[in-house]
C-alpha positions as CSV (number, residue, x, y, z in Angstrom):
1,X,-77.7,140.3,18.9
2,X,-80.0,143.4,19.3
3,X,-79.7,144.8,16.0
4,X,-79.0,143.8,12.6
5,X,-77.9,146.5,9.8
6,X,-77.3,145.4,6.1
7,X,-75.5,148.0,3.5
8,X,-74.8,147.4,-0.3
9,X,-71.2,146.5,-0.4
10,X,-69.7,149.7,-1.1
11,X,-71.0,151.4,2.0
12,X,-68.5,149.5,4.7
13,X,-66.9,152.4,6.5
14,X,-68.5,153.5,10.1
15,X,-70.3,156.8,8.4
16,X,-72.7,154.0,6.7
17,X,-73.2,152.1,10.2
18,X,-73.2,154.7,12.9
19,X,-76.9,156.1,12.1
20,X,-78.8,152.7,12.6
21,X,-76.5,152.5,16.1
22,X,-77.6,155.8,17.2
23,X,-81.2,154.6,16.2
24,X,-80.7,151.6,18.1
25,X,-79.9,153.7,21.5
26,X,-82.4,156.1,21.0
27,X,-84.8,152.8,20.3
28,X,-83.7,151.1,23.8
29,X,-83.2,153.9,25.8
30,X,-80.5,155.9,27.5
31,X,-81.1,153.9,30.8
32,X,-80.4,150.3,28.8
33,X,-77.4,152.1,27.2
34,X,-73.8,150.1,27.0
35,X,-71.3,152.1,29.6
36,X,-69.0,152.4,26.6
37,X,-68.5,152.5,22.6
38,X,-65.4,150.5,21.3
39,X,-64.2,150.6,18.1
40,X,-61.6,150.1,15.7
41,X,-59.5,152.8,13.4
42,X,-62.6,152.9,11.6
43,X,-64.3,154.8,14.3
44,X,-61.8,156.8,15.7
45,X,-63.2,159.7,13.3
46,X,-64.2,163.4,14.0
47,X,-68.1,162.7,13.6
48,X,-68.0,159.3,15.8
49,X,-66.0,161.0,18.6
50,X,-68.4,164.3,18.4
51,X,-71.4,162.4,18.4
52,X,-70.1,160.5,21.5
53,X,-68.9,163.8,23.4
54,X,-72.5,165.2,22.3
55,X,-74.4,162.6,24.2
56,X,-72.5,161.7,27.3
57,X,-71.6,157.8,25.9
58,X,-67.7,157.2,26.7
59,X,-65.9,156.0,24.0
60,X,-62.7,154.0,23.1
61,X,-61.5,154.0,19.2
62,X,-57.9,153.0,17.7
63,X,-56.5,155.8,15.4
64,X,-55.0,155.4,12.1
65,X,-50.9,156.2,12.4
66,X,-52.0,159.4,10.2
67,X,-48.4,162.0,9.7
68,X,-49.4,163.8,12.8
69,X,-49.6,160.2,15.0
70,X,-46.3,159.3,14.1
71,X,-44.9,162.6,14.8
72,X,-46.1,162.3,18.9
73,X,-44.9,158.5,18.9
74,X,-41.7,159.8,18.1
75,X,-41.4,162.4,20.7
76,X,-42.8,160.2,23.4
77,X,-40.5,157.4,22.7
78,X,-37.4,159.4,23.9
79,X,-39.7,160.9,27.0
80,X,-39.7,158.8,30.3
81,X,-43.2,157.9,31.9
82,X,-44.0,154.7,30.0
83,X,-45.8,152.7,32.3
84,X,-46.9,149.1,32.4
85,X,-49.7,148.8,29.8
86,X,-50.2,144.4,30.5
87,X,-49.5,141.9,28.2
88,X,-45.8,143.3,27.3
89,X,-47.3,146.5,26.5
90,X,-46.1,149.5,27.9
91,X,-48.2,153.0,27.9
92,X,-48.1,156.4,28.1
93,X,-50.5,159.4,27.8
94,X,-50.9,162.1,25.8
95,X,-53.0,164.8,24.0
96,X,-53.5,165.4,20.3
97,X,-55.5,166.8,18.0
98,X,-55.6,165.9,14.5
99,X,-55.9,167.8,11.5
100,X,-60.4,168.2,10.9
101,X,-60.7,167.6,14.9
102,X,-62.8,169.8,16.8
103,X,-60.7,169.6,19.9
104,X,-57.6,168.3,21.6
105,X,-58.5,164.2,23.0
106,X,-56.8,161.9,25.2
107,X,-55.1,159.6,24.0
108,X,-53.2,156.7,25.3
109,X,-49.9,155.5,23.5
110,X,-48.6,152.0,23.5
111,X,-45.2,150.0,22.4
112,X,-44.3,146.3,22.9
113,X,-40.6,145.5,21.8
114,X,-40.6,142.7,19.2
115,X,-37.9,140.4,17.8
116,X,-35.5,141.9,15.6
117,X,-35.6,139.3,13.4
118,X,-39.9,139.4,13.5
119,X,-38.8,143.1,12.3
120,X,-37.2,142.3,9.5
121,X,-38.9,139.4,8.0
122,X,-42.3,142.0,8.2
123,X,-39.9,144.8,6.4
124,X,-40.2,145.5,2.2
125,X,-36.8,143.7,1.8
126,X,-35.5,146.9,1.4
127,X,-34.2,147.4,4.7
128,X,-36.7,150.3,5.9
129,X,-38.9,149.3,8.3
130,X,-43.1,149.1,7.3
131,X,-45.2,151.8,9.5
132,X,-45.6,148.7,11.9
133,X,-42.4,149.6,13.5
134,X,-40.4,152.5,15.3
135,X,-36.9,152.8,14.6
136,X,-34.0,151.5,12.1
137,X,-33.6,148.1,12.1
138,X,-30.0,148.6,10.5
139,X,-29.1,150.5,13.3
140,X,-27.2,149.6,16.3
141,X,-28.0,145.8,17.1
142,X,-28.5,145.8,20.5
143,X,-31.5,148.8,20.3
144,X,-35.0,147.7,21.0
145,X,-37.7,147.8,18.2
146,X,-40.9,148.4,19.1
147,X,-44.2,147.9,17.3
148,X,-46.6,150.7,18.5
149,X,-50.6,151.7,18.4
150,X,-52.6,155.0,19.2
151,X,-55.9,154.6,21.0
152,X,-58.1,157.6,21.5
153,X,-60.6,157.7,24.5
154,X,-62.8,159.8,26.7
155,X,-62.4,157.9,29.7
156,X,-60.7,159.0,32.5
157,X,-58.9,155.5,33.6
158,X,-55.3,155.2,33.9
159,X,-53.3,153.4,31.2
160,X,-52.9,149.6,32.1
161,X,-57.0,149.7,32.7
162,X,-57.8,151.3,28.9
163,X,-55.6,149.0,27.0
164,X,-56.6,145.9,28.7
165,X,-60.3,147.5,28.0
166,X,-59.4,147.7,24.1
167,X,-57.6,144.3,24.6
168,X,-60.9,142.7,25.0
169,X,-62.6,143.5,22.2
170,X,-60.8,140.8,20.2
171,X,-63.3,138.9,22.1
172,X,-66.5,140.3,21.0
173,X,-65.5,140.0,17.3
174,X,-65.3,136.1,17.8
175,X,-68.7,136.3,17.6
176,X,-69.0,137.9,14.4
177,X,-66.6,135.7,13.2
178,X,-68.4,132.9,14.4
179,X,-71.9,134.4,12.8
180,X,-70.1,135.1,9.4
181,X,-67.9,131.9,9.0
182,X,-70.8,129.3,11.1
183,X,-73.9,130.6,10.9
184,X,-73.4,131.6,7.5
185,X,-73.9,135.3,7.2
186,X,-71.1,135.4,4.9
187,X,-72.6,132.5,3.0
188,X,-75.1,134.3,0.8
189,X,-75.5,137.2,-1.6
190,X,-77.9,138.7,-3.6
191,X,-79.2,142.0,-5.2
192,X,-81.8,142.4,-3.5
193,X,-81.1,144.4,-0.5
194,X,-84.4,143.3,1.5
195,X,-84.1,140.0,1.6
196,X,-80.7,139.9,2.3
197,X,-81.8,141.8,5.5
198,X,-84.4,139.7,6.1
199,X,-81.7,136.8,6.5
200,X,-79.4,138.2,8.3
201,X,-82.1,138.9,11.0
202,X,-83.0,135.4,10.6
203,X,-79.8,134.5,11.0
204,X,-79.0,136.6,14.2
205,X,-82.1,135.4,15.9
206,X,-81.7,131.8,15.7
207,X,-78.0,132.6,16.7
208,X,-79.9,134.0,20.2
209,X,-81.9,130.9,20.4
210,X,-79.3,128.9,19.7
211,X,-76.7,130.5,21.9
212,X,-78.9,130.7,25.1
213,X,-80.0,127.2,24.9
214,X,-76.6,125.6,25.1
215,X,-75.6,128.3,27.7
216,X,-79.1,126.2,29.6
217,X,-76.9,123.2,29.0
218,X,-73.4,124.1,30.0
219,X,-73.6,127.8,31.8
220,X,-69.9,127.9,32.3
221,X,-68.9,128.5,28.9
222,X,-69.6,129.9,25.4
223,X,-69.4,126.8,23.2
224,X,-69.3,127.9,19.4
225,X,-72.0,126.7,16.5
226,X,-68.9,124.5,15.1
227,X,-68.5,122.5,17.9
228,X,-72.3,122.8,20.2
229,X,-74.3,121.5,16.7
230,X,-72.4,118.5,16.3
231,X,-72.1,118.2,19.7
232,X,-76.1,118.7,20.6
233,X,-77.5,117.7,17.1
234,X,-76.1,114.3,16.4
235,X,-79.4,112.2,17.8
236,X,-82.1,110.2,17.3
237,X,-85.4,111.0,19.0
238,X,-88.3,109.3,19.4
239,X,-91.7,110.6,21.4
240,X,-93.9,108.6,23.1
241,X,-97.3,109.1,25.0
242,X,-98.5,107.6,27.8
243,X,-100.8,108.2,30.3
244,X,-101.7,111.6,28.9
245,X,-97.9,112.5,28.9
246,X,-95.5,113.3,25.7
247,X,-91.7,112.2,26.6
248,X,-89.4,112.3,24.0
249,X,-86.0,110.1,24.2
250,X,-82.7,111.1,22.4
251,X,-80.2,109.1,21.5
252,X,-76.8,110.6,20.6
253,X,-74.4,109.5,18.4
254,X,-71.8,111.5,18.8
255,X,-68.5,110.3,20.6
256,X,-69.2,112.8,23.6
257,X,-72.5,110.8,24.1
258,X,-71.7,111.3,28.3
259,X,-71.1,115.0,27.9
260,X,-74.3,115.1,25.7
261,X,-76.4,113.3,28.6
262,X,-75.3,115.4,31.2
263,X,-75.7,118.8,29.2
264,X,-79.7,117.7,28.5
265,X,-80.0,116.7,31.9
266,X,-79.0,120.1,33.3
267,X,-82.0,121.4,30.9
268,X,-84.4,118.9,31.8
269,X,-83.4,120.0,35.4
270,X,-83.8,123.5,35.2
271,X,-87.1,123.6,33.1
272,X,-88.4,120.8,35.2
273,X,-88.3,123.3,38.3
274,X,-89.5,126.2,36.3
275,X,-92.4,124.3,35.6
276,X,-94.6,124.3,38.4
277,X,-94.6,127.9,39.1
278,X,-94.2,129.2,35.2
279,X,-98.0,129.8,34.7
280,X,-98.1,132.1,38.2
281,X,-95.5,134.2,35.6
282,X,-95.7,137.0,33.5
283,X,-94.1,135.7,29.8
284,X,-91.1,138.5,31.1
285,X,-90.6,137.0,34.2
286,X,-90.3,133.8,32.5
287,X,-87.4,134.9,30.5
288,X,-86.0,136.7,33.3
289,X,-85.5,133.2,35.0
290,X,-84.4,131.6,31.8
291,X,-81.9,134.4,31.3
292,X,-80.5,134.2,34.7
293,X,-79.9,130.4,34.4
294,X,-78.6,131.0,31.2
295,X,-76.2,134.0,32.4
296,X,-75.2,133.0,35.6
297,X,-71.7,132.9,35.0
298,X,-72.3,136.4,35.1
299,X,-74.7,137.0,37.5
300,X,-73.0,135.5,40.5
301,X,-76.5,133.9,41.1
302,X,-78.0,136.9,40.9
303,X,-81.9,137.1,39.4
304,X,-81.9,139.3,37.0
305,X,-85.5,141.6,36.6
306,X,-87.4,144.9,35.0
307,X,-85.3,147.0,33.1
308,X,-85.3,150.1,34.4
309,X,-88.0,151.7,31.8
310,X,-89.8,149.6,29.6
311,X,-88.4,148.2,26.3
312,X,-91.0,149.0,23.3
313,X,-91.6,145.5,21.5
């Protein structure tokens, strides 16, 4: 987590959250800038997409299936082109510009035929078919019925690479989920808006601790508070001095006791090498090596080093 921003409940939307984002690039940098901004409907607004254009940061928003939306879905589902989009999807792109847009935009169009059944079980009871859908589901039996999304982008990739780009954002909200529903930033209110944010930066920076630590332990996975806590917590330790020299002996009790054992003793390991050379290190050069342990899913085995200008503190 790099940034924490808390807003009184009734200022949700992405107009109350954008500023302290912008704030947060200008803080970091344009060199330590992400290669792209990904939102949901939320985002995919006239000001977001504006902004983006403005400073040269690709983006990739859903759109609300706003009158105008619907209208190109319907012509494009009679037009050939559709290509494969992954994951049953299938894509096609287009241009449109919305009623308060500055400009025509890209945008990418995708369907995935559903169950007919699924169809009507998610209908009103009514037999007309929720937004969800494209077509009648009273109609001719043997017709497909689609369910259907509008993404909006800058970037110039072909379909199959920007859906399976806004495909994986379902994975970086796990980790909201799992800091609202484990780490319990959904698990306290009160009115006063500075200590609220004074928690949730709390919060979020134990969460880094936390996280990079068990990635030291196991490097091949992201294990999630619910599980690493019991998993990694569930001891008994006892210090000891000898000889000039503090150990300190855990004992788990958890079932996983093995798993436990070997997780520590890739730590032990790694710090244990670090050791000897840490104090010839700057304390960034340190983290560096921790980092690259910790990351090296990612890395390949590569170190990594200096950002390319310097962070302010």
């Amino acid at each position: 987590m790099l940034e924490v921003e808390v807003q009184a409940g009734n200022q949700h939307a992405s107009k109350h959250s954008a500023p302290g984002l912008w704030t947060l690039l200008a803080r970091i940098g344009r060199a330590a800038w992400p290669c792209l901004l990904r939102g949901d409907c939320d985002w995919g607004t006239e000001a977001n997409m504006s902004r983006a254009e403005r400073e040269g940061l690709p983006y990739l928003f859903k759109l609300r299936l706003t009158r105008n939306a619907k209208r190109l879905i319907e012509r494009a589902m009679v037009e050939p082109g559709w290509s494969d989009a992954g994951q049953g999807w299938q894509g096609k792109q287009s241009s449109l510009r919305l009623v308060g847009w500055s400009r025509h935009r890209r945008v990418i169009l995708l369907r995935r035929p559903i169950e007919r059944t699924m169809a009507v079980v998610q209908g009103d009871g009514s037999g007309r078919q929720l937004d969800l859908y494209f077509g009648e589901i009273t109609a001719d039996p043997t017709a497909k019925v689609f369910e259907y999304a509008v993404l909006v982008t800058s970037l110039p990739d072909e379909v199959l690479t920007v859906a399976q780009l806004y495909r994986d954002r379902a994975a970086g909200e796990n980790n909201f989920d799992e800091l609202k529903n484990h780490w319990g930033w959904g698990g306290f209110t009160t009115r006063d808006l500075q200590r609220c944010r004074l928690m949730a930066r709390i919060v979020a920076l134990i969460y880094n601790w936390w996280t990079l630590f068990v990635r030291l332990a196991d490097p091949s996975q992201h294990t999630e508070a619910i599980t690493s806590r019991p998993l990694l917590l569930h001891g008994v330790g006892r210090q000891t001095r000898h000889a000039n020299q503090t150990t300190i002996t855990i004992t788990s009790t958890h079932g996983k006791a093995g798993d436990v054992r070997r997780m520590l003793a890739e730590v032990v390991t790694f710090f244990s090498s670090l050791r000897p050379i840490a104090e010839q290190l700057t304390d960034l050069q340190r983290w560096y090596r921790i980092l690259s342990r910790a990351l090296v899913k990612y890395l390949k085995g590569r170190q990594l080093g200096p950002p390319p200008v310097a962070l302010p503190v």
